[in-house]
N, CA, C and O atoms as CSV, one atom per row, in Angstrom:
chain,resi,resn,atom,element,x,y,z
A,1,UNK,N,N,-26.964,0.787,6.445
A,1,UNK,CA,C,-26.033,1.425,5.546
A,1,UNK,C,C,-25.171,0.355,4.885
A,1,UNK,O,O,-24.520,-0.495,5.493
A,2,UNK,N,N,-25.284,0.571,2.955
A,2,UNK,CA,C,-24.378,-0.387,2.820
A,2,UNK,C,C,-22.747,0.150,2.808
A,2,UNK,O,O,-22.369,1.297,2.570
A,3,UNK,N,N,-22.000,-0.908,3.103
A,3,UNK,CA,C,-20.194,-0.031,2.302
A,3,UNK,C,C,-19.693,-1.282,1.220
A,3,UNK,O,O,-20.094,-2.432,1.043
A,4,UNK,N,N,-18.656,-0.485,0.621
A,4,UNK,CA,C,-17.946,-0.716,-0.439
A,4,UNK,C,C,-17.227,-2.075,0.163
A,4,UNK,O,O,-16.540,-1.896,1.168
A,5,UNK,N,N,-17.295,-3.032,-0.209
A,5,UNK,CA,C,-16.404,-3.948,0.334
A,5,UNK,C,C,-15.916,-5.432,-1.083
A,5,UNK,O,O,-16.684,-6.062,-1.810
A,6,UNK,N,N,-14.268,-5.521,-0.960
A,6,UNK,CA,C,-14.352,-6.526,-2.644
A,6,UNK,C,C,-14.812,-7.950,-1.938
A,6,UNK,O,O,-14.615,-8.221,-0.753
A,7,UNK,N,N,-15.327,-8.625,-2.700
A,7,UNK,CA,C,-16.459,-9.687,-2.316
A,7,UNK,C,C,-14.985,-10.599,-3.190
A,7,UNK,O,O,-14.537,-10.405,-4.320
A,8,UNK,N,N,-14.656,-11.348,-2.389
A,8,UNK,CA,C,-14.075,-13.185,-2.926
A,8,UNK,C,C,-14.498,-13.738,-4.250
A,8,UNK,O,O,-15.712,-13.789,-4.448
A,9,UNK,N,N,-13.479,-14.271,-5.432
A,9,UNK,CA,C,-14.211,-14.455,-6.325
A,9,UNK,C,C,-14.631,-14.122,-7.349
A,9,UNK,O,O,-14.922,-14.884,-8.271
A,10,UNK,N,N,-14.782,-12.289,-7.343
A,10,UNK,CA,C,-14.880,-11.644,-8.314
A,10,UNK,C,C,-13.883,-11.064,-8.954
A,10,UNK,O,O,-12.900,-10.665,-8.330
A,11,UNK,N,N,-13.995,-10.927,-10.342
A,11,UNK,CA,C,-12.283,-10.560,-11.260
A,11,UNK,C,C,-11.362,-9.648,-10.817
A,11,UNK,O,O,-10.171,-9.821,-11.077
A,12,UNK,N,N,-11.876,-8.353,-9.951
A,12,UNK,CA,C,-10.809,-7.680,-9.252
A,12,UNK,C,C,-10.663,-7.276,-7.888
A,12,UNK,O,O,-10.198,-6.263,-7.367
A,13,UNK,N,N,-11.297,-8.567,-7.339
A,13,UNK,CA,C,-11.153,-8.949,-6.056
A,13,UNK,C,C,-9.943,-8.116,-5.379
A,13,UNK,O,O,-9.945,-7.392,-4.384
A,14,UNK,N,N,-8.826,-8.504,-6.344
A,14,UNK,CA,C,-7.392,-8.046,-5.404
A,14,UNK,C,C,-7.189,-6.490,-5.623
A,14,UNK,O,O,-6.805,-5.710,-4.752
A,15,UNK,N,N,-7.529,-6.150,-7.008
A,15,UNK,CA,C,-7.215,-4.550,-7.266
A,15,UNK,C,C,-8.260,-3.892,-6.355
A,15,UNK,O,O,-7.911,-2.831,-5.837
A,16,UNK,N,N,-9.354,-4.307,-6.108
A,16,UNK,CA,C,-10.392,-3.193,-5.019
A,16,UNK,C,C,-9.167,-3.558,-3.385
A,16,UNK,O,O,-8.874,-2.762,-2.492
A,17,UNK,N,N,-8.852,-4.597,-3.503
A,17,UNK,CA,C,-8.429,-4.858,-1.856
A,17,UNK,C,C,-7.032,-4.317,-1.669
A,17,UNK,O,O,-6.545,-3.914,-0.612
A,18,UNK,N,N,-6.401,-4.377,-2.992
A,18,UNK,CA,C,-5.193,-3.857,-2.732
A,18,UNK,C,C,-5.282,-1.786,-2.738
A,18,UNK,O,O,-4.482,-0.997,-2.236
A,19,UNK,N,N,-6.453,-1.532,-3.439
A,19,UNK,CA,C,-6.693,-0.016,-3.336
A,19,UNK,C,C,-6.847,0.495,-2.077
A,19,UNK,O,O,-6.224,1.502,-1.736
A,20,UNK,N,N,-7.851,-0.265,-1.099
A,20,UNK,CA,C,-8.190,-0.200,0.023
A,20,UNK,C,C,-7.398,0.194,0.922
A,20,UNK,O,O,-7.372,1.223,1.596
A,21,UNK,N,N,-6.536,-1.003,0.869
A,21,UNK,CA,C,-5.080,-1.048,1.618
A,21,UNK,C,C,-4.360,0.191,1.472
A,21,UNK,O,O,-3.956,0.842,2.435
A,22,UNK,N,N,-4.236,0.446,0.533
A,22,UNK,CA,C,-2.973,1.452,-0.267
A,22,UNK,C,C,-3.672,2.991,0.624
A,22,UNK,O,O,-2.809,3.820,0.914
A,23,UNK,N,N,-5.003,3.310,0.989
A,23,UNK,CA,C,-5.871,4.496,1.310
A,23,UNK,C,C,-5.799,4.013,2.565
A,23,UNK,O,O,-4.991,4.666,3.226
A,24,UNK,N,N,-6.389,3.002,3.261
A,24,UNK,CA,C,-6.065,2.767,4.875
A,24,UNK,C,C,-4.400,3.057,5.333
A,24,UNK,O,O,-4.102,3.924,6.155
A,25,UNK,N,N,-3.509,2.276,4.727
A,25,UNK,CA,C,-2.180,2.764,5.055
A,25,UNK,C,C,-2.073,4.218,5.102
A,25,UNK,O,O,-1.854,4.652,6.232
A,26,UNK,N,N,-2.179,5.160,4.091
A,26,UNK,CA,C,-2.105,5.970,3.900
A,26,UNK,C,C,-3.105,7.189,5.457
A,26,UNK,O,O,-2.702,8.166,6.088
A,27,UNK,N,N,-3.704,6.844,5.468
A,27,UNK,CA,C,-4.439,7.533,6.471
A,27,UNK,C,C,-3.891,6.852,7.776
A,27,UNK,O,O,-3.813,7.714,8.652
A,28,UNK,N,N,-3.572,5.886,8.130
A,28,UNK,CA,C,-2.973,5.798,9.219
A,28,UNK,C,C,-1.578,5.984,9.082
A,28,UNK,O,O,-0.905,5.410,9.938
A,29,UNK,N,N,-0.928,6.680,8.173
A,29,UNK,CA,C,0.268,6.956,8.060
A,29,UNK,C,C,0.203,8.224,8.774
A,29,UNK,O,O,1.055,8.510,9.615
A,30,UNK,N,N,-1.260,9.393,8.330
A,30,UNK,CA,C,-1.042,10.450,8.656
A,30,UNK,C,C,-1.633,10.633,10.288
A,30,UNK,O,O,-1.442,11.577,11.056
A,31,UNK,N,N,-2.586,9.093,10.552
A,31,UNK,CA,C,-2.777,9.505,11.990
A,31,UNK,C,C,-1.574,8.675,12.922
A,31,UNK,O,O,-1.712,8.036,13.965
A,32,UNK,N,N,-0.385,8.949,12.131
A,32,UNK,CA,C,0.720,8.387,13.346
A,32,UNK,C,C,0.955,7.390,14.015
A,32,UNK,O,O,1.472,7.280,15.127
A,33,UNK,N,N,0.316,6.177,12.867
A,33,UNK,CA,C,0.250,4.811,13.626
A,33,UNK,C,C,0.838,4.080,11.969
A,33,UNK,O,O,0.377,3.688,10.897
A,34,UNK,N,N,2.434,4.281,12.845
A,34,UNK,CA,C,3.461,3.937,11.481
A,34,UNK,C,C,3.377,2.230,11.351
A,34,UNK,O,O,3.364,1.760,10.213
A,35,UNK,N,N,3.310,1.138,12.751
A,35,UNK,CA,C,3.944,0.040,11.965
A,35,UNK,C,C,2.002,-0.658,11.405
A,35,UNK,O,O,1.911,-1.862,11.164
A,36,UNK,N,N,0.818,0.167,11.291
A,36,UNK,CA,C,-0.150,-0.720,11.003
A,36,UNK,C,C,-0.177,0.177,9.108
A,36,UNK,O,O,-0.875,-0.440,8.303
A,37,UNK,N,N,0.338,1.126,8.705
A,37,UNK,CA,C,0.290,1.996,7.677
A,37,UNK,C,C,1.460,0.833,7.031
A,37,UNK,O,O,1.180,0.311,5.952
A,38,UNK,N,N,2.559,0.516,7.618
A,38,UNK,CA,C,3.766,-0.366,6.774
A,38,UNK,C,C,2.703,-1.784,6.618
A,38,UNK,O,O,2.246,-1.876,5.478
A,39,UNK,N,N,2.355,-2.628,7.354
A,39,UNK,CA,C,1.753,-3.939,7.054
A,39,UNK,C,C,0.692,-3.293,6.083
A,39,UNK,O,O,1.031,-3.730,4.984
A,40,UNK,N,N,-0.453,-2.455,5.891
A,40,UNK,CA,C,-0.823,-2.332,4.804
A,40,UNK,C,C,-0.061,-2.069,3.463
A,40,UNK,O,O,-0.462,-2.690,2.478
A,41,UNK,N,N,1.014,-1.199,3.321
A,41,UNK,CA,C,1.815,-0.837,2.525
A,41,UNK,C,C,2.346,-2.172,1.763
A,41,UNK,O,O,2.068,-2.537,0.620
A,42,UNK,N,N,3.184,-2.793,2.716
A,42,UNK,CA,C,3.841,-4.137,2.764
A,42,UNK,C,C,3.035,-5.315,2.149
A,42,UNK,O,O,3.623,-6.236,1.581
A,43,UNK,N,N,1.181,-5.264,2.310
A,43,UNK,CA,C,0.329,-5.994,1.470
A,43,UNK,C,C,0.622,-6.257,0.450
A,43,UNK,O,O,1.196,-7.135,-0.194
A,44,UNK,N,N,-0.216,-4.675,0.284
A,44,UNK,CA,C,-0.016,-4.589,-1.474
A,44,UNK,C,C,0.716,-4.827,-2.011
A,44,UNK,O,O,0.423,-5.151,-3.162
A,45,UNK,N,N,2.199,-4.857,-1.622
A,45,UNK,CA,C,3.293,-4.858,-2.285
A,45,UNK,C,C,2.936,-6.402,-2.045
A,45,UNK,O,O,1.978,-6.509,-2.809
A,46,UNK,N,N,3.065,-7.362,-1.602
A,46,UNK,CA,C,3.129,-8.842,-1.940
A,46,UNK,C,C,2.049,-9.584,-2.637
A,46,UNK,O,O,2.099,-10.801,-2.815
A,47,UNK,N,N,0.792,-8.610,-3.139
A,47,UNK,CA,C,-0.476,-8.982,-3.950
A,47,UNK,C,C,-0.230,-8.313,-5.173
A,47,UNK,O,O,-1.093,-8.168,-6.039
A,48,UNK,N,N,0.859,-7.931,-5.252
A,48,UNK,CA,C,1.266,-7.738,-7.049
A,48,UNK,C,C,1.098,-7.977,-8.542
A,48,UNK,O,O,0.764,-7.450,-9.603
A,49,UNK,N,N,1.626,-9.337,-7.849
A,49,UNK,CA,C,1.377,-10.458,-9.156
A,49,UNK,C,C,-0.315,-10.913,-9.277
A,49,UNK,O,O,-0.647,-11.392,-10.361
A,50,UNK,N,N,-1.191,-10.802,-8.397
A,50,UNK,CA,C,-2.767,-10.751,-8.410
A,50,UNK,C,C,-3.555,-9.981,-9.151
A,50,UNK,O,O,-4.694,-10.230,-9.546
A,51,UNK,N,N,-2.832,-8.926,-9.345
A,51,UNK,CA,C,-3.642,-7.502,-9.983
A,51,UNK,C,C,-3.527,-7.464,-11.414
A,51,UNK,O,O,-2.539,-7.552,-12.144
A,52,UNK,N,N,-5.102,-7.272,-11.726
A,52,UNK,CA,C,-5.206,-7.617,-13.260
A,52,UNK,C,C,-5.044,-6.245,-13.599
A,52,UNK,O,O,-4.097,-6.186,-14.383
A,53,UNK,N,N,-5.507,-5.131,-13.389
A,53,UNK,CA,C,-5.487,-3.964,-14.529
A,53,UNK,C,C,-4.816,-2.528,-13.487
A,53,UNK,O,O,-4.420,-1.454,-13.941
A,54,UNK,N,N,-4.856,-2.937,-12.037
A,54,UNK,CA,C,-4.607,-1.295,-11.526
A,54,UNK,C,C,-3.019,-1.928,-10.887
A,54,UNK,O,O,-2.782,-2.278,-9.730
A,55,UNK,N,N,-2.324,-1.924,-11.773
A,55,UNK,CA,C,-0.804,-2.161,-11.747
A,55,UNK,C,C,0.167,-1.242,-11.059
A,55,UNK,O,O,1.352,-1.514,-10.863
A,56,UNK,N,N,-0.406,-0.193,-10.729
A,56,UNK,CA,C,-0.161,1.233,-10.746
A,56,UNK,C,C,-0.495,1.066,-9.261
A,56,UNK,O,O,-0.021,1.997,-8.610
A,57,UNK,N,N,-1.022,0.361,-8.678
A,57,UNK,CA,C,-0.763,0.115,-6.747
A,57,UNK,C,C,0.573,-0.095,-6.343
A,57,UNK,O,O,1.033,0.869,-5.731
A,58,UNK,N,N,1.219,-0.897,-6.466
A,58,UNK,CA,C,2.073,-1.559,-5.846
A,58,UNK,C,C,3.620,-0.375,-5.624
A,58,UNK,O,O,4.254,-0.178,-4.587
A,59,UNK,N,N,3.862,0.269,-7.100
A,59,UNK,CA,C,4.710,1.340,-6.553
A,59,UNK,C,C,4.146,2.687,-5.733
A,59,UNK,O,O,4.815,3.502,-5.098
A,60,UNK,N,N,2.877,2.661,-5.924
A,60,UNK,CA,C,2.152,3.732,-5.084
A,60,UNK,C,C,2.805,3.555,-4.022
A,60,UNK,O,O,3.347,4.505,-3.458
A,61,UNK,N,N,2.880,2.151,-3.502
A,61,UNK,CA,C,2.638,1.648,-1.890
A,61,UNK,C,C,4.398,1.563,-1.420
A,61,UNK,O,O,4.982,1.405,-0.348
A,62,UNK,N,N,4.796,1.744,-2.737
A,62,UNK,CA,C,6.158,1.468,-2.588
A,62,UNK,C,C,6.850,2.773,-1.930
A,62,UNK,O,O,7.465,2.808,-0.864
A,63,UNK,N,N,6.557,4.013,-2.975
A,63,UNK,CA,C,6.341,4.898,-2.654
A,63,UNK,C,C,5.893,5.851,-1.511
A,63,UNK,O,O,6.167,7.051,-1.513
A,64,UNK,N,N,5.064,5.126,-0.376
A,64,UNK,CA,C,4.267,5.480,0.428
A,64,UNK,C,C,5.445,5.060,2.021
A,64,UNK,O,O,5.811,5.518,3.103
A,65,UNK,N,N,5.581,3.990,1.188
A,65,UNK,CA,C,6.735,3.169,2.213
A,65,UNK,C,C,7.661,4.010,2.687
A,65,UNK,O,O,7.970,4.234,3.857
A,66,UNK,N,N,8.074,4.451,1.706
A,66,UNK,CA,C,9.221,5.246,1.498
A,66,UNK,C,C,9.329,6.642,2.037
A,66,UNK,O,O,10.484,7.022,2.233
A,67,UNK,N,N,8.479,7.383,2.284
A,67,UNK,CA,C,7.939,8.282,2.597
A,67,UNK,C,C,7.372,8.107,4.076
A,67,UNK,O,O,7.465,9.112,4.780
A,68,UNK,N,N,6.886,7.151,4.560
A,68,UNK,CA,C,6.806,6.578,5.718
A,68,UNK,C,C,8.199,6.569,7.169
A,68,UNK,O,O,8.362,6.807,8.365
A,69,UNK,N,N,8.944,6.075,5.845
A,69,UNK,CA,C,10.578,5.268,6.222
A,69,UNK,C,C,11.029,6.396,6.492
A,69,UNK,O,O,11.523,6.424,7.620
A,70,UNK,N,N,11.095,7.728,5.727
A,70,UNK,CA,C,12.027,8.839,5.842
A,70,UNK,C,C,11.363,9.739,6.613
A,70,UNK,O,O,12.050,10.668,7.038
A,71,UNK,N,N,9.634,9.704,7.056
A,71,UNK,CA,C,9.514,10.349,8.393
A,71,UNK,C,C,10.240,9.925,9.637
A,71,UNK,O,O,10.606,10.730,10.494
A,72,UNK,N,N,10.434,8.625,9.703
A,72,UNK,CA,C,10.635,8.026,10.796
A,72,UNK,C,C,12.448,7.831,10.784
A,72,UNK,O,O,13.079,7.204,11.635
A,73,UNK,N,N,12.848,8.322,9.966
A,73,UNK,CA,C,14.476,8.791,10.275
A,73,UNK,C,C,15.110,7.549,9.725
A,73,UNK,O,O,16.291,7.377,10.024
A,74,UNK,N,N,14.536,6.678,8.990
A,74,UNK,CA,C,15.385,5.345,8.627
A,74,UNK,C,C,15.542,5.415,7.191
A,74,UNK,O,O,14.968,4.795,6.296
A,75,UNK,N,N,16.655,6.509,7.156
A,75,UNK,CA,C,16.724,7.067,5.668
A,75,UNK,C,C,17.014,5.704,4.762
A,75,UNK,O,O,16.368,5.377,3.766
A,76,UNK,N,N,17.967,5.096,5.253
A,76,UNK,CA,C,18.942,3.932,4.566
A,76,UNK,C,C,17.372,2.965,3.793
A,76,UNK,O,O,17.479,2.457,2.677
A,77,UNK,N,N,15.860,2.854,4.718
A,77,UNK,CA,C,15.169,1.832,4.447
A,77,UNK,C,C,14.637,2.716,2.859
A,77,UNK,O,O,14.420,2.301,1.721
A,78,UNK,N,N,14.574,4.217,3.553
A,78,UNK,CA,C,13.638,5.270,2.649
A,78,UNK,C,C,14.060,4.950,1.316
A,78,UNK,O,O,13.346,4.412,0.470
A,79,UNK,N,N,15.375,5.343,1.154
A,79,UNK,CA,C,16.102,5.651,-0.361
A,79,UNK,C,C,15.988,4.248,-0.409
A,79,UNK,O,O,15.939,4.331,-1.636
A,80,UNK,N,N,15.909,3.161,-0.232
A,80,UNK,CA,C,15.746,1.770,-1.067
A,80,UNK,C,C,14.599,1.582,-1.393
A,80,UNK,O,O,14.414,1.208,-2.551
A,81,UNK,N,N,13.550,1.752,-0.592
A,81,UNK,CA,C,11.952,2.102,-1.266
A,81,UNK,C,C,11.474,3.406,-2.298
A,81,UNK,O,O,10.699,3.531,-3.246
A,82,UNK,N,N,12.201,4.095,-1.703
A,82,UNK,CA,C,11.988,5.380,-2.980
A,82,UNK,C,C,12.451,4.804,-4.409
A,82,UNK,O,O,11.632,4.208,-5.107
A,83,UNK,N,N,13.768,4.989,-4.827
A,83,UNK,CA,C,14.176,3.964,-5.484
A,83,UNK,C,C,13.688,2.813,-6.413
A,83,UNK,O,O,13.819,2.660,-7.627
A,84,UNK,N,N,12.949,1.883,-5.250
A,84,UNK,CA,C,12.413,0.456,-6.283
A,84,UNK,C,C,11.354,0.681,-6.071
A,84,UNK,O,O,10.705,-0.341,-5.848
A,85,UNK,N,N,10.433,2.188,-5.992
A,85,UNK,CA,C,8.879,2.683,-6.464
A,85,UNK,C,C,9.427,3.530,-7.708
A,85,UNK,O,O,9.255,4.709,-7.398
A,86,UNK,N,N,10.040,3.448,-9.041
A,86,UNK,CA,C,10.200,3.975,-9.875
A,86,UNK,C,C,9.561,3.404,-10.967
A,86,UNK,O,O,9.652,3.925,-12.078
């Protein structure tokens, strides 16, 4: 079986890896395994400046953060990520 995987090298190396990220976080957000959903989240957000055309990750993840933050009762982190995902 093959899978989807971004190969080194190629022009949107970072936008497939940072998508990845942004859907793995996200699913381990909902299976309750908060601090490996933030280090993906937290990726993307520092592969920013890498991304040629899907620009539109990074507040996703920002967003996601944030939403993360305010399950887990750390409103103060939430509303600063909610916020600077605008």
């Amino acid at each position: 079986m093959m899978f989807c995987r971004p190969i080194p090298g190629f022009p949107f190396y970072y936008d497939n890896t940072c998508l990845l990220l942004l859907l793995k976080g996200m699913c381990l957000r909902y299976m309750k395994r908060a601090g490996e959903a933030e280090e993906c989240f937290r990726k993307v957000i520092s592969l920013q400046k890498e991304l040629k055309d899907d620009t539109w990750l990074p507040p996703y993840a920002t967003y996601e953060l944030g939403v993360l933050h305010w399950a887990e009762g750390r409103n103060d982190k939430a509303i600063v990520a909610l916020e600077n995902s605008k």
